[in-house]
N, C-alpha and C positions, 0 to 999 in steps of 0.2 A: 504494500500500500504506500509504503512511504517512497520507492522509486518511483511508484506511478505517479505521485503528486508532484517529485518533484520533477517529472520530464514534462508535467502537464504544465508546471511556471516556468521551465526551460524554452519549454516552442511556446507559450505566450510573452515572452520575456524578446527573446533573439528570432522568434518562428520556424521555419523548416528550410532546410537547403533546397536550393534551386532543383538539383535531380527529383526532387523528392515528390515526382509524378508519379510514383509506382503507385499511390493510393485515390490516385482518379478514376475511378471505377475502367482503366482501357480492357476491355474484352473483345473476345471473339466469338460469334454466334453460325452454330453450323445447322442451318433447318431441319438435317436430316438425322440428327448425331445429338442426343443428349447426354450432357456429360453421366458417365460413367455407367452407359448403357451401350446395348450392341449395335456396334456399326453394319448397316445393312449391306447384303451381300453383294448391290450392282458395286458399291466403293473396293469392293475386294478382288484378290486374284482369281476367286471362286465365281464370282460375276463379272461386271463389266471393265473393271478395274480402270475405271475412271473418278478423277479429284471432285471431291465433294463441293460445294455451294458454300461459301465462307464469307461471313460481313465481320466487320472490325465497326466497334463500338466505343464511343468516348474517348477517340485520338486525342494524347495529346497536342497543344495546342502548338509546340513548338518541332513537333515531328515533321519529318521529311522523308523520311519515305517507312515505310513496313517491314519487314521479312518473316514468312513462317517456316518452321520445322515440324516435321512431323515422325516420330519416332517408337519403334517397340520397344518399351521400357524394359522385358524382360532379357530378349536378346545383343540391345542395345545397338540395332538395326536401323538405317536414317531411309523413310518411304519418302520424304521431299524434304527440299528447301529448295525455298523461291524468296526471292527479296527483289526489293524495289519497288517495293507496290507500293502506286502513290495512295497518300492517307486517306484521302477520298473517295476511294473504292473500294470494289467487292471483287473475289474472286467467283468467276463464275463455273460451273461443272464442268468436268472434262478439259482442264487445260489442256494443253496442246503439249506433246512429251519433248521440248527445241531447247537450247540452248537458250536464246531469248523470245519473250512472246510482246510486243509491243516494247514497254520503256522495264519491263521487268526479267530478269534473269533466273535461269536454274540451277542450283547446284548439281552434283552429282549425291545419286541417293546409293544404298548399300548394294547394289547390282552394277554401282561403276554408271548410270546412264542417267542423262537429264531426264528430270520431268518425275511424275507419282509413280508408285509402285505401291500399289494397296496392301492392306494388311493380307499374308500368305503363312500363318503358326505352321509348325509343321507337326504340333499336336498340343491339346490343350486350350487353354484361356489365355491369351496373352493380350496386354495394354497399349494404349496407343496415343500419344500425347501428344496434341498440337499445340504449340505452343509461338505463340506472335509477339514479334519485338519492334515495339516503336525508339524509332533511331532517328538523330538526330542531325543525321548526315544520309547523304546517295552512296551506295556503296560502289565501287568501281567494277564491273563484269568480267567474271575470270571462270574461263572453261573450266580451269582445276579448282574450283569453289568445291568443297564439303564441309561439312559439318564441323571439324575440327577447326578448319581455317578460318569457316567464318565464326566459328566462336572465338577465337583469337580476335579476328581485326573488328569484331562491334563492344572489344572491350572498352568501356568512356563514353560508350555511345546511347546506351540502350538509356529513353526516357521511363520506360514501361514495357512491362511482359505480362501475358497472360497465357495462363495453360488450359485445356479442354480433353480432359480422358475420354477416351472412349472402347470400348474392347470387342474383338473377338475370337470366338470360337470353333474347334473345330475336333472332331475325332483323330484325327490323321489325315493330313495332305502332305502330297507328294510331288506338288508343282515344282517346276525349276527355281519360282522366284525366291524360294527359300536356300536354295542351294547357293549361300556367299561361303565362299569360304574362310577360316581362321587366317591363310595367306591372304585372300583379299584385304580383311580387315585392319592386320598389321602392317601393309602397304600405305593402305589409303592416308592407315593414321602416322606413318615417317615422313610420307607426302607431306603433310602440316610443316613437320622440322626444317627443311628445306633451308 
């Protein structure tokens, strides 16, 4: 009680640092996806394996562009990142699997290729985190963009994040898009070092 009073005459005293957008409600809302409920099958490799319907809500006011990730939290598997999306927009279905799509770019996700790779478990329940980062800088376009690198270079940057779980399941699949390997993964991730 007694730290809470005094942080409460701290930030009414001096008030909160400039970053300190992380508690303006920024989120992200997927129509089809409620958090921490099953992701329906056309978003997967078992259906149409096309990028879901995504709106960004309560940009910051001093954001300049977006970037999402999208991740199996259990295998620790990256199904996209795309950034540059200006603040003002939505992502609509089915992006286009390119390199860049308008003024926005793709990283490479855990199969080594631009663009979504929908959830593919290869048994079980597995999680799935999207998660959106308002930045406050354009990030530069670079074909070897992943996950690792771009969590590196929007360090300083990020005004706000928000996460959206979602899951699915399955008995056993056997598709290839689960076939990354342990060498891909230690590749991708020296790649960063560079």
């Amino acid at each position: 009680m007694v730290v809470h009073l005094f942080m409460t005459v701290f930030i009414l005293l001096f008030g909160t640092p400039e970053k300190e957008e992380k508690v303006t409600g920024f989120s992200l809302w997927i129509p089809d996806i409620r958090a921490n409920t099953l992701i329906p099958r056309k978003y997967t490799c078992e259906g149409d394996n096309v990028s879901p319907e995504i709106h960004f809500e309560n940009v910051p006011h001093r954001t300049r562009s977006i970037a999402l990730v999208m991740e199996d939290s259990i295998d620790f598997i990256t199904n996209w990142l795309i950034y540059n999306i200006p603040p003002d927009s939505m992502l609509h279905s089915g992006v286009p699997s390119e390199f860049k799509v308008g003024s926005m770019c793709q990283g490479k996700n855990g199969l080594g290729q631009f663009g979504y790779s929908g959830p593919c478990p290869p048994s079980g329940t597995h999680y799935y985190d999207f998660t959106a980062y308002a930045l406050d800088t354009v990030l530069e376009c670079d074909e070897d963009m992943n996950v690792h690198s771009f969590r590196r270079i929007i360090e300083g940057h990020v005004l706000a994040t928000y996460s959206l779980r979602g899951l699915y399941w399955t008995e056993q699949n056997t598709e290839p898009c689960v076939k990354v390997s342990i060498w891909q993964k230690i590749m991708d991730f020296f790649k960063t070092w560079r």
